[in-house]
C-alpha positions, -999 to 999 in steps of 0.1 A, spaced: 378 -487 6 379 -450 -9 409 -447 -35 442 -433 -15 450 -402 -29 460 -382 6 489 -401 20 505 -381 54 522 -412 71 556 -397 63 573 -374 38 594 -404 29 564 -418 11 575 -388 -18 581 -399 -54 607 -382 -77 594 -359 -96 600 -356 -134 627 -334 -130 643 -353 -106 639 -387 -128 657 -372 -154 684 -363 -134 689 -396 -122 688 -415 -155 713 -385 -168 735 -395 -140 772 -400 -149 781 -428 -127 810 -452 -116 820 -481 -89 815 -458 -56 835 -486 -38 866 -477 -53 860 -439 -54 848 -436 -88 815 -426 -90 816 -389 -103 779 -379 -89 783 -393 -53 815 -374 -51 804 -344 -66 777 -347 -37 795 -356 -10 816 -325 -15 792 -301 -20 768 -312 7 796 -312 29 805 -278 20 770 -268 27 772 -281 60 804 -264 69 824 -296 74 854 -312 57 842 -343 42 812 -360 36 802 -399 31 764 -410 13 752 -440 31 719 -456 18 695 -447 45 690 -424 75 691 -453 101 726 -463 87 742 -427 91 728 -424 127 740 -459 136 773 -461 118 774 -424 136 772 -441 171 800 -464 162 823 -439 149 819 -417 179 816 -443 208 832 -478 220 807 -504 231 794 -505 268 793 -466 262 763 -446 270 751 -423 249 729 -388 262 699 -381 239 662 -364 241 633 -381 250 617 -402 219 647 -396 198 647 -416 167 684 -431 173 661 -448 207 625 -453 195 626 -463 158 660 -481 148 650 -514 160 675 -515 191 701 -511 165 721 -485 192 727 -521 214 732 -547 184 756 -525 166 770 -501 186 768 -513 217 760 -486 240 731 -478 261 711 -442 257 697 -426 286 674 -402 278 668 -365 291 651 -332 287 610 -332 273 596 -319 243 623 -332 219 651 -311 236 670 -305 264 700 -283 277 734 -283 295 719 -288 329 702 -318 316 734 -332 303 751 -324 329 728 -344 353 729 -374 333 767 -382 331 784 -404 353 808 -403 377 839 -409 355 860 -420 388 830 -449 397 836 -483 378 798 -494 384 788 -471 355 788 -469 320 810 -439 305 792 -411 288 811 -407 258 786 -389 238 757 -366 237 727 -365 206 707 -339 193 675 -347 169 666 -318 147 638 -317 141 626 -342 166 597 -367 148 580 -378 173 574 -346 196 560 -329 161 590 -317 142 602 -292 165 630 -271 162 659 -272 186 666 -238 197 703 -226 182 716 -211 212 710 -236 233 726 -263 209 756 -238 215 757 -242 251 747 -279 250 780 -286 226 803 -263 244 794 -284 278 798 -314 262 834 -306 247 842 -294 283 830 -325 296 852 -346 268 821 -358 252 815 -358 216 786 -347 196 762 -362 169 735 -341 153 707 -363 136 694 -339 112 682 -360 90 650 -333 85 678 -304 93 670 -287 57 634 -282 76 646 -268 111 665 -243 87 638 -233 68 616 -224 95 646 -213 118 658 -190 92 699 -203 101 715 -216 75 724 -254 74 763 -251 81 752 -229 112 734 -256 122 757 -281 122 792 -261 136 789 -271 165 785 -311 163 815 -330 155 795 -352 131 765 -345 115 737 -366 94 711 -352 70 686 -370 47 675 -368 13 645 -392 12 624 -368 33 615 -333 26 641 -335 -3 622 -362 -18 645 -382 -31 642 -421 -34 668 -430 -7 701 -419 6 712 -400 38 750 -384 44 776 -382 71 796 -350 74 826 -345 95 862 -340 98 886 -360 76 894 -387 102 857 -393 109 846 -397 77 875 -417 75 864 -441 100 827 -440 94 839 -453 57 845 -487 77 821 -484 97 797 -481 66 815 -513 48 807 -534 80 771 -527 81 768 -535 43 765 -499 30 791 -498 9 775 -500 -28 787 -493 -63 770 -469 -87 752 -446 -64 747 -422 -85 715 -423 -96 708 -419 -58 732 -391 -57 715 -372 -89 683 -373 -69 700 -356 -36 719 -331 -56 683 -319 -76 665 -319 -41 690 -297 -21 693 -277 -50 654 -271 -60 634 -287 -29 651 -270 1 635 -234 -3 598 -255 -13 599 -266 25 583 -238 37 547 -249 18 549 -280 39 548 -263 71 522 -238 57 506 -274 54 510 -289 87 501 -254 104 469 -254 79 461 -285 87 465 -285 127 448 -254 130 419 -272 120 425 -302 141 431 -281 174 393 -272 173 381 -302 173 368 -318 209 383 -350 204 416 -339 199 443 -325 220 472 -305 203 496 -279 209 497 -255 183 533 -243 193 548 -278 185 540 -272 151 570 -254 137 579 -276 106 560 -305 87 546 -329 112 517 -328 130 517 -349 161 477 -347 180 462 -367 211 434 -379 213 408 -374 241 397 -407 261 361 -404 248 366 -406 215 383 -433 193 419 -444 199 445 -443 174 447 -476 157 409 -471 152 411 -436 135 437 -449 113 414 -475 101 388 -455 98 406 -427 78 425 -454 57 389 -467 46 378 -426 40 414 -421 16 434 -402 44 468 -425 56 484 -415 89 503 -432 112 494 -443 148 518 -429 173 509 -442 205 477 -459 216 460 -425 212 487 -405 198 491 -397 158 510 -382 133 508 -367 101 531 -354 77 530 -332 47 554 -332 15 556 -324 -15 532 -347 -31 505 -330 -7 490 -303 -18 470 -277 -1 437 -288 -12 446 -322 0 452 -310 34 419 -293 32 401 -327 23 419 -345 49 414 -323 82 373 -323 70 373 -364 65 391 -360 103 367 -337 114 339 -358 103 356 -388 116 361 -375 148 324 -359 152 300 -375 178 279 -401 168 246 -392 166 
């Protein structure tokens, strides 16, 4: 097996840099359980200001926020309204059911949706036989439709409905500081119009662990609890918290080379026979390609790429996706679409 040195499975696969290793061992830090760690405080108010909301709570992972989100927000047997493939559905390990409680029915194509959809998918409130829609999801960017962008406006109209409706909203933004890179909208813009909002650090950031819930007072409040029950209340996060506070302040605006990256990269893929991919789902970091019946499946390019010093991640049977970060660099990604390409070739 060739030596990995081209790793594109995920941008969580990032290690801190130097800079950000010396903020963490600088970190002051404290028992976060009774309020007393100076660093997570410092970010949970300043990455709640950047988000436009009240208050703020640092929970260890992405998966946490969105599933302590669902239990702040909704009361079990509740059914929750979210896009196709969304992560909250697809990669939590049916944590929506164990923890939460509530079922997800799942609307629009291409990682979004809009009013119409939303309002098509709740139920009668007046007919017993059905579970109450209580809440609606948006995933920006969506990971498994390639990283797109949900359009702005019609996040507007999609909350608006929903608040007429009486349902609540939950943004999963876990790669938001992406969608507002390449949207050009600021993050707080973003996120007005969700009740509660989550964003990760471990991703594009590239910080070791550590995701954040954002809301008003009496959310946060609740989702405090919520975050004690599921065993995500820990004691001196600040080292985490350093790492977050260096990558929203020095990684955020770097974002754009990773979707200078991905484009780069799937522009190269997109000639290729044996693949099918749609340029215009390529707004961000991820790279999400098909590949035609003819040719190798999924599990098989993996294999074969793995062996060559290029890791992705199989998709679907012949669905896959890579992802660039900050430990990719563009002569990497020029390495990695040839070995592809030369994978990929016919035989013969």
């Amino acid at each position: 097996m060739a030596a990995v040195s081209i790793d594109l499975r995920s941008d969580t696969v990032t290690r801190p840099t130097p800079a950000m290793r010396a903020a963490m061992a600088a970190a002051e830090v404290g028992d976060d359980q009774y309020g007393e760690d100076p660093t997570t405080t410092r970010l949970q108010h300043e990455v709640a200001a950047l988000l436009g909301k009240e208050a703020a709570l640092w929970l260890p992972s992405g998966t946490m926020a969105n599933q302590v989100a669902l239990r702040t927000l909704t009361r079990p047997g509740d059914e929750v309204v979210a896009a196709r493939e969304s992560h909250v559905g697809w990669h939590e390990a049916g944590g929506a059911a164990a923890n939460a409680g509530v079922q997800l029915v799942e609307v629009g194509r291409g990682g979004v949706f809009d009013a119409d959809d939303l309002d098509a998918a709740i139920k009668p409130a007046s007919l017993p036989v059905f579970a109450p829609t209580t809440l609606v999801t948006v995933e920006n960017t969506h990971n498994r439709t390639g990283g797109v962008v949900f359009d702005q406006r019609e996040v507007v109209r999609l909350c608006e409905r929903a608040r007429a409706r009486g349902l609540a909203t939950y943004l999963d933004g876990a790669r938001l500081w992406n969608a507002a890179v390449a949207s050009g909208r600021p993050e707080a813009e973003l996120a007005a119009p969700f009740d509660l909002v989550g964003v990760a650090f471990s991703k594009g950031l590239g910080a070791p662990g550590g995701s954040l819930l954002a809301g008003r007072r009496e959310l946060i409040d609740a989702a405090t609890r919520h975050r004690r029950r599921f065993g995500g209340a820990m004691r001196q996060t600040g080292h985490y918290a350093a790492a977050a506070l260096h990558g929203v302040a020095h990684h955020r605006e770097r974002l754009a080379e990773d979707h200078a990256h991905a484009r780069r990269l799937a522009e190269a893929l997109a000639g290729c026979p044996a693949v099918r991919l749609d340029l215009a789902t390529v707004q961000t970091n991820i790279v999400v390609f098909h590949l035609a019946p003819e040719g190798p499946d999924a599990a098989t390019l993996v294999a074969r790429s793995r062996d060559a010093g290029v890791l992705l991640n199989a998709f679907g049977a012949r669905t896959v996706r890579a992802v660039t970060h900050l430990d990719v660099t563009r002569e990497q990604v020029d390495r990695a679409a040839a070995t592809l390409l030369r994978l990929l070739a016919p035989a013969g």
